[in-house]
NUZA-699472 format. One record per residue (C-alpha): chain; x, y, z; residue number from 1. Coordinates in steps of 0.05 Angstrom, whole numbers, plus 5000, padded with zeros to 4 digits. Each point is the difference from the previous one (the first is absolute). Layout:
N
  mol     u     v     w  seq
    A     X     Y     Z  NUM
...
This chain:
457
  mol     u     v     w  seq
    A  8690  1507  2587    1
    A  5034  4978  5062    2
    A  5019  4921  5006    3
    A  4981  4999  5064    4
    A  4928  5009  5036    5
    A  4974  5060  5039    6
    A  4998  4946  5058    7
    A  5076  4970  4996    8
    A  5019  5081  4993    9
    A  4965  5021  5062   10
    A  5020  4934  5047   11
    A  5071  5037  5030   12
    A  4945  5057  5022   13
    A  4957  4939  5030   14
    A  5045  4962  5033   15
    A  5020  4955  4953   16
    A  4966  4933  4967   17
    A  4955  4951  5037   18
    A  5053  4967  5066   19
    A  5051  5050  4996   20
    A  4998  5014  5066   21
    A  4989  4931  5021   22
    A  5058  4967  5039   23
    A  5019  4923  5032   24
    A  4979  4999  5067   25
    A  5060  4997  5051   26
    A  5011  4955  5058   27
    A  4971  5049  5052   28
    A  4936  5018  4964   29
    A  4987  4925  4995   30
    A  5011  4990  5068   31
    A  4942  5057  5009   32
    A  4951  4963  4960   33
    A  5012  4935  5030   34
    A  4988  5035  5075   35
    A  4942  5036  4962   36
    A  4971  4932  4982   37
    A  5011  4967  5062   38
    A  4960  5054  5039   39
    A  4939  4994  4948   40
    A  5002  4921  5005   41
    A  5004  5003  5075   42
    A  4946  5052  4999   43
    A  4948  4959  4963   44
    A  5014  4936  5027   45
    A  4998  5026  5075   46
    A  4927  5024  4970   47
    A  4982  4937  4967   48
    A  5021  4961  5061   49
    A  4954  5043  5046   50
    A  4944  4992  4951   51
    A  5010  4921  5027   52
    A  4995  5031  5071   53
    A  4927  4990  5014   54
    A  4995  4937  4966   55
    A  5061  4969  5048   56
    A  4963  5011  5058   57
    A  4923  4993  4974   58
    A  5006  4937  4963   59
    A  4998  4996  4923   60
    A  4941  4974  4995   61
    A  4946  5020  4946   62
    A  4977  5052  4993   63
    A  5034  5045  5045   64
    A  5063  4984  4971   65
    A  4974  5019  4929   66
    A  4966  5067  5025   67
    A  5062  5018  5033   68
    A  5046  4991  4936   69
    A  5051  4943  5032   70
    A  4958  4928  4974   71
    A  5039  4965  4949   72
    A  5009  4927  4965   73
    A  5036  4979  5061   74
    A  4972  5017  5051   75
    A  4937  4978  4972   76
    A  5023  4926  4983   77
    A  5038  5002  5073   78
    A  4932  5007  5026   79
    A  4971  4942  4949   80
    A  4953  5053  4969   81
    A  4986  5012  4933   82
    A  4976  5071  4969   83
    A  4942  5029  5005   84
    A  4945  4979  4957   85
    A  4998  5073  4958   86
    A  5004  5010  4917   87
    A  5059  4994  4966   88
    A  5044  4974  5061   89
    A  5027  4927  5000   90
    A  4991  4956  5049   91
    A  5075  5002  5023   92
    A  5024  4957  5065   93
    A  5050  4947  5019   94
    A  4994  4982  4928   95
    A  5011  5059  4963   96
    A  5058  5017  5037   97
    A  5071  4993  4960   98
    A  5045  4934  5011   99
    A  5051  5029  5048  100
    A  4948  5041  5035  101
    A  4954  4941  5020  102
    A  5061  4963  5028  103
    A  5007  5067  5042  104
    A  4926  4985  5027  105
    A  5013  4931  5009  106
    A  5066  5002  5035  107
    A  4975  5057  5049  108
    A  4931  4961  5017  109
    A  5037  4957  5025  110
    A  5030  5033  5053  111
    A  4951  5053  5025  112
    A  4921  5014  4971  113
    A  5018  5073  5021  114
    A  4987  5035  4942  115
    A  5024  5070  5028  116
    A  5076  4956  5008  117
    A  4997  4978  4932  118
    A  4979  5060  4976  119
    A  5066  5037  5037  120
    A  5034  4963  4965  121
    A  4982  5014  4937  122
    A  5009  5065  5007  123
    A  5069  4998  5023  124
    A  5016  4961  4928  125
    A  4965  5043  4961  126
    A  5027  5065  5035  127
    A  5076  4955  4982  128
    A  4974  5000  4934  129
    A  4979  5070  4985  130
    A  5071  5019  5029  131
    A  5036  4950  4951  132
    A  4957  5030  4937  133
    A  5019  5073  5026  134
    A  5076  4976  4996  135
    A  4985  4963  4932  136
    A  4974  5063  4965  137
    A  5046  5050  5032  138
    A  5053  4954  4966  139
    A  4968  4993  4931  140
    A  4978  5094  5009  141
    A  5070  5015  5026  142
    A  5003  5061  4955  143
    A  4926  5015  5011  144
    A  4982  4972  5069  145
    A  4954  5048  5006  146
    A  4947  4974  4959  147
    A  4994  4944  5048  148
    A  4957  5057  5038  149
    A  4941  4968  4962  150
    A  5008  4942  5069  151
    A  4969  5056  5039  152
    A  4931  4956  4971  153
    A  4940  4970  5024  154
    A  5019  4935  4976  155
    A  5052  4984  5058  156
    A  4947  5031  5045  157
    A  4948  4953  4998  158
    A  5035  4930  4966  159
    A  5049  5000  5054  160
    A  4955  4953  5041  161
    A  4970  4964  4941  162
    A  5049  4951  4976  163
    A  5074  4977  4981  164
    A  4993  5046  4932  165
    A  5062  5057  5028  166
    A  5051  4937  5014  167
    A  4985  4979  4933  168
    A  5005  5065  4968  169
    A  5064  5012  5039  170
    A  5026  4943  4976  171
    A  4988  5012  4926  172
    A  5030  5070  4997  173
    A  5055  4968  5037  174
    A  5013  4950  4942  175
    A  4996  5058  4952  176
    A  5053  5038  5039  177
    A  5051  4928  4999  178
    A  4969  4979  4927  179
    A  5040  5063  4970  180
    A  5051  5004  5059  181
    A  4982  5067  5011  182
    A  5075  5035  5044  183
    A  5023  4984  5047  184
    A  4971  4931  4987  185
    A  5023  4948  4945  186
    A  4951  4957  4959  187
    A  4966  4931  5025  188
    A  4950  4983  4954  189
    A  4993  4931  5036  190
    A  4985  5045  5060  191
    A  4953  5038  4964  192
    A  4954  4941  4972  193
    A  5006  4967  5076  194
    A  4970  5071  5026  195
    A  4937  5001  4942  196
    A  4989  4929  5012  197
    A  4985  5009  5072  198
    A  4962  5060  4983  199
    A  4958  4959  4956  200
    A  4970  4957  5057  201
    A  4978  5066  5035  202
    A  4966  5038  4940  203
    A  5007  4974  4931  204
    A  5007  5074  4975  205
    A  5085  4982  5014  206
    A  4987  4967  4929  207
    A  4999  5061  4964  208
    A  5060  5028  5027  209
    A  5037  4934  4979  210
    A  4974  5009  4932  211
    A  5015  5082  5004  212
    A  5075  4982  5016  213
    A  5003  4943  4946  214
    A  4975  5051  4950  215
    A  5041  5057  5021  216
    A  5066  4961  5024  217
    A  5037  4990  4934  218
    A  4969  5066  4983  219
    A  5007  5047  5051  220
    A  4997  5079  5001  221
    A  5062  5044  5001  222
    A  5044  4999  5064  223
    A  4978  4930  5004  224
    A  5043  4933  4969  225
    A  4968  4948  4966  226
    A  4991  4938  5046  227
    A  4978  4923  4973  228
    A  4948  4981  5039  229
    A  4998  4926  4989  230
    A  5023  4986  5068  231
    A  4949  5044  5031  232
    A  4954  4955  4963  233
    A  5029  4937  5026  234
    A  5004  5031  5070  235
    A  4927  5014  5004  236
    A  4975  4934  4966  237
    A  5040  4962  5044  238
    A  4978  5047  5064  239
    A  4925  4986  4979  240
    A  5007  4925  4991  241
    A  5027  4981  5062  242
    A  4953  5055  5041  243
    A  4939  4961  4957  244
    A  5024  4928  5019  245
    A  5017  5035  5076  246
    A  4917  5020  4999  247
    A  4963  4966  4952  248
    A  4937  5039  5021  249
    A  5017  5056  4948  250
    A  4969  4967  4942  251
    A  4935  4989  5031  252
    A  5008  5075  5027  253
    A  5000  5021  4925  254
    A  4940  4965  4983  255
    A  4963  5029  5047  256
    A  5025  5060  4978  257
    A  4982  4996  4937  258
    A  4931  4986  5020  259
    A  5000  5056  5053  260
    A  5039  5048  4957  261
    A  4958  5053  5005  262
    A  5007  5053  5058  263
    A  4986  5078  5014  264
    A  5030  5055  4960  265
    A  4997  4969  4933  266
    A  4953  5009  4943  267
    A  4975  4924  5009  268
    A  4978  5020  5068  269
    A  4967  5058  4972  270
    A  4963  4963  4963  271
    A  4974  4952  5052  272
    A  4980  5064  5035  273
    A  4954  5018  4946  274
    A  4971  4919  5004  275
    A  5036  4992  4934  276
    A  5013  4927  4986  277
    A  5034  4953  5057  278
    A  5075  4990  5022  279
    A  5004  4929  4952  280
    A  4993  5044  4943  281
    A  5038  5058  5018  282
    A  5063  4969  5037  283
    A  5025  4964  4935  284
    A  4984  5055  4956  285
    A  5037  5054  5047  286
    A  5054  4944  5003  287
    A  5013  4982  4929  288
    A  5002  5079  4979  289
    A  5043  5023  5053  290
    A  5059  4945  4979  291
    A  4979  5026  4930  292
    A  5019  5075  5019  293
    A  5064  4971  5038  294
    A  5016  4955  4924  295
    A  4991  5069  4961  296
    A  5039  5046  5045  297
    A  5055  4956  4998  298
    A  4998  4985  4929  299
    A  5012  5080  4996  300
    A  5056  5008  5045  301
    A  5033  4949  4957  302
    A  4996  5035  4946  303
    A  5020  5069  5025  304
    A  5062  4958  5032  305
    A  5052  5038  4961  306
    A  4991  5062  5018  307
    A  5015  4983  5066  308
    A  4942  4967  5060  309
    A  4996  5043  5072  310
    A  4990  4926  5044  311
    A  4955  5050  5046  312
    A  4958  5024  4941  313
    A  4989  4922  4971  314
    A  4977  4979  5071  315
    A  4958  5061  5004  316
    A  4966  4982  4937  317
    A  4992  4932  5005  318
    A  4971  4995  5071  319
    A  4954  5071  4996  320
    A  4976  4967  4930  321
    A  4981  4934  5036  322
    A  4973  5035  5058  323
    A  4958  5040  4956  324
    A  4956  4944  4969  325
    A  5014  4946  5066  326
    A  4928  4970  5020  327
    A  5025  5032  5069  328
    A  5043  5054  5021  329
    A  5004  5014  5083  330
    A  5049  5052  5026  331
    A  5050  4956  5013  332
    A  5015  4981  4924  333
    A  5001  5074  4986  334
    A  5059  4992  5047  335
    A  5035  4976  4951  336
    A  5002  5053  4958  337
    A  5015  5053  5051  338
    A  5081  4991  4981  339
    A  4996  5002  4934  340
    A  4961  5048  4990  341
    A  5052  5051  5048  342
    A  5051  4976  4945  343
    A  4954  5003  4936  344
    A  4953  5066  5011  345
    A  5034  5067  4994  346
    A  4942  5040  5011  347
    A  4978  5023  5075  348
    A  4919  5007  4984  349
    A  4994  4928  4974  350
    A  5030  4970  5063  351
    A  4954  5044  5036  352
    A  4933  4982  4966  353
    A  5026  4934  5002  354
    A  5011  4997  5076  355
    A  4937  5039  5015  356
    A  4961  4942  4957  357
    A  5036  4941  5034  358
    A  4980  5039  5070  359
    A  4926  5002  4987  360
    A  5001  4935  4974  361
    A  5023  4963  5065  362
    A  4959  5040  5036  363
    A  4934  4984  4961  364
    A  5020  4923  4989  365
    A  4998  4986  5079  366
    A  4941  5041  5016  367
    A  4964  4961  4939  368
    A  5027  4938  5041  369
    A  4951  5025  5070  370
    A  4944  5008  4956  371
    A  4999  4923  4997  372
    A  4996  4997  5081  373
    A  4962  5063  5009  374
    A  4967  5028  4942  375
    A  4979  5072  5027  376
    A  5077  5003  5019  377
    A  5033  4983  4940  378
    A  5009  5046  4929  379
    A  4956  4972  4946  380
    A  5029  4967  4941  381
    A  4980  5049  4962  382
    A  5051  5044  5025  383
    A  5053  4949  5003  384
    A  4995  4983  4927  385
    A  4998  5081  4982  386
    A  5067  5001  5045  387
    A  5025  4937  4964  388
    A  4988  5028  4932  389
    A  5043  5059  5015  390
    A  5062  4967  5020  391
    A  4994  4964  4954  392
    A  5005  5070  4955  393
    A  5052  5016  5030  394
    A  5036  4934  4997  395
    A  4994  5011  4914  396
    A  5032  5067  5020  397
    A  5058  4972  5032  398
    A  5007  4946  4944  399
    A  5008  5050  4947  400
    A  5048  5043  5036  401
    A  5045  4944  5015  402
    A  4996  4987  4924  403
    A  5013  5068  4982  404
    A  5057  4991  5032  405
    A  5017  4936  4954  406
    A  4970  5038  4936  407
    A  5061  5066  5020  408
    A  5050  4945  4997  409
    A  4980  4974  4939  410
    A  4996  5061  4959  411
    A  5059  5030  5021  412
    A  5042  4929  4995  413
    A  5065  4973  5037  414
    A  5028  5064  5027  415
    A  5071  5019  5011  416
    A  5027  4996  5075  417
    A  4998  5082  5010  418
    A  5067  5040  5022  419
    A  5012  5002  5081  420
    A  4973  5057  5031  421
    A  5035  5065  4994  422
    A  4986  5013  5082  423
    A  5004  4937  5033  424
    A  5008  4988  5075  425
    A  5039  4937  5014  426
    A  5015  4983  5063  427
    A  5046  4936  4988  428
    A  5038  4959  4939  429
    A  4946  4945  5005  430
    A  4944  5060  4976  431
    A  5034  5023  4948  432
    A  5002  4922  4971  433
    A  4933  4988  5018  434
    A  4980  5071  4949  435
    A  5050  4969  4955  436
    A  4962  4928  5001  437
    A  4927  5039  5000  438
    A  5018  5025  4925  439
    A  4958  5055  5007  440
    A  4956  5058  5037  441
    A  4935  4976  5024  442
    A  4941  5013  4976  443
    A  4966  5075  5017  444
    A  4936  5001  5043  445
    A  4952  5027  4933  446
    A  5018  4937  4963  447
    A  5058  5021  4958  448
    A  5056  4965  4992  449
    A  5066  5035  5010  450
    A  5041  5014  4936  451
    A  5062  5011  4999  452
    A  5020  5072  5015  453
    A  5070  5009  4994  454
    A  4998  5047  4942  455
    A  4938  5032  4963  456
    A  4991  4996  4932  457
């Protein structure tokens, strides 16, 4: 009998094992995706800044900002209004609004009670921000930028005007990229823990990138060197004390949130949809098992440590598994997973359904919103908690291809940095050192990790 199989005998008539034909990217091709990028960032944030069009020059006021997909937390407290008065919606306001964001609001009103100005404003920042991410990620996807297609989404589209979320976000990639010093930058874990305590003040979600990159840090995947990241920790705890002695509104903002906690797109708010049970049972319930989720999913990723943690993959977990159970769950904490996901999911049809579901989501959440102003106008919540249920579907899908990803790693263990490419355009010395520091091919669009391929068995 022959010692090898029928499939290692026939793989020099098929092209050869699984990556074979998979190369480092060069300096020029790199330069293409980052253009590439560029263009599809510019694209849908020209589109999600005329979506704001008609609300800049008719007022924001409820609810012809809601119908016309541009109302938001901000605006809304700007204005001193509250939500409508519709199932499964919080009341929101001035007071639900994020530390740093309500000293926005209060440092503008008193200036101007323009809300179009203020509004300008916000948009500029948040268009600042959604450039900064784009930069973060193509930094962190340099060998496959183009993944970071998955920002053509519906998720910059309509939280652009909503609130402070895409600073926040940029900021925490941004600490992921300095956290591991990522080339051509070194490593400033003080830096790092400065940038995620910021982010805290603006959505509290930056928490579970701290903890991802505390997990992962002394543990990292391949290509990437273990870091310590006890002076992150210090950086951040120090960052968050003096911002909480600078505003000492934020505690009484989180105990209104807890008592508010529950919002649209959530299974909580499904629940008050179908007139089952009241938000003071639900919000501490929704609360206490969604910091349960975060405990066991952490738990986990220490204990698959050794086999190497992808910091993109642990953040991916962590926040889609406290999103999933969260007594609310808006578009603009989906944000939040939009780049980790493009680092984490190697397969094209889940970002899709994914994106699709976030899309009809945002669309069905504000017209729910009219239905409290005009109810023949609005959708019915009906339809808003059948739309809610099914991104939330296909938020479990996501989840458990991001762990798939973690679940490869594991069975396959620690691999060996692969053999430089046998065709490899450099353009410059500092290319060839930055293959030389990656350790290894990245990995192939199907999922598969690249083996080495320098000889066949």
């Amino acid at each position: 009998m022959p010692s090898k199989s029928s499939t290692r005998i026939a793989e020099p008539l098929l092209g050869g094992p699984v990556g074979i034909h998979l190369g480092a990217a060069g300096r020029r091709f790199r330069s293409a995706q980052a253009s590439a990028l560029a263009a599809v960032l510019g694209v849908i944030t020209f589109l999600a800044l005329a979506l704001q069009g008609p609300c800049l020059s008719s007022g924001y006021e409820q609810p012809a900002a809601s119908a016309r997909m541009c109302a938001g937390p901000l605006s809304t407290a700007f204005l001193g209004d509250t939500n409508p008065e519709v199932l499964g919606r919080a009341h929101g306001g001035a007071a639900a609004l994020a530390p740093l964001e309500a000293r926005l609001v209060d440092l503008f009103q008193l200036f101007t009670n323009d809300v179009s100005l203020f509004m300008v404003v916000v948009l500029l920042l948040n268009t600042a921000g959604i450039a900064a991410l784009g930069a973060g990620l193509l930094v962190l996807a340099r060998f496959r930028g183009w993944l970071v297609a998955v920002f053509v989404s519906p998720l910059i589209l309509f939280t652009l005007g909503s609130t402070l979320d895409p600073i926040a976000l940029a900021l925490a990639v941004w600490a992921m990229v300095i956290f591991f010093g990522t080339p051509p930058l070194r490593p400033r874990g003080w830096l790092a823990g400065v940038l995620l305590g910021i982010a805290t003040f603006i959505n509290p979600l930056a928490l579970l990138v701290l903890l991802a990159l505390t997990v992962t840090g002394p543990n990292p995947a391949r290509g990437l060197k273990a870091r310590n990241p006890r002076m992150m920790l210090a950086a951040a705890t120090v960052t968050s004390a003096v911002l909480l002695v600078v505003d000492l509104s934020a505690i009484d903002r989180i105990i209104h949130w807890y008592s508010d906690a529950v919002d649209g797109g959530s299974f909580a708010s499904i629940l008050l949809m179908a007139e089952l049970g009241d938000v003071s049972v639900w919000a501490p319930l929704w609360i206490i098992v969604s910091a349960g989720v975060v405990l066991a999913v952490t738990v986990s990723l220490y204990m698959v440590r050794r086999t190497g943690l992808d910091p993109a993959v642990a953040a991916c977990l962590l926040i889609g598994g406290c999103l999933l159970l969260a007594p609310g769950l808006m578009p603009w904490d989906s944000l939040w997973l939009l780049p980790f996901i493009a680092l984490s999911v190697r397969r094209w049809w889940v970002l899709i359904v994914w994106t699709l579901a976030e899309a009809v989501f945002a669309v069905a959440v504000q017209l729910g919103d009219v239905s409290g102003f005009e109810v023949d106008e609005g959708l019915e919540s009906t339809f808003v908690a059948l739309f809610t249920l099914l991104r939330l579907l296909a938020l479990v899908l996501v989840v458990i291809m991001a762990g798939e990803n973690l679940y490869r790693r594991g069975i396959r263990g620690r691999m060996a940095a692969s053999a430089p490419p046998r065709r490899e355009e450099i353009d410059d010395p500092g290319d060839a050192l930055e293959h030389r520091a990656a350790g290894r091919k990245e990995e192939h669009e199907s999922g598969h990790d690249s083996q080495r391929t320098g000889r066949l068995d």
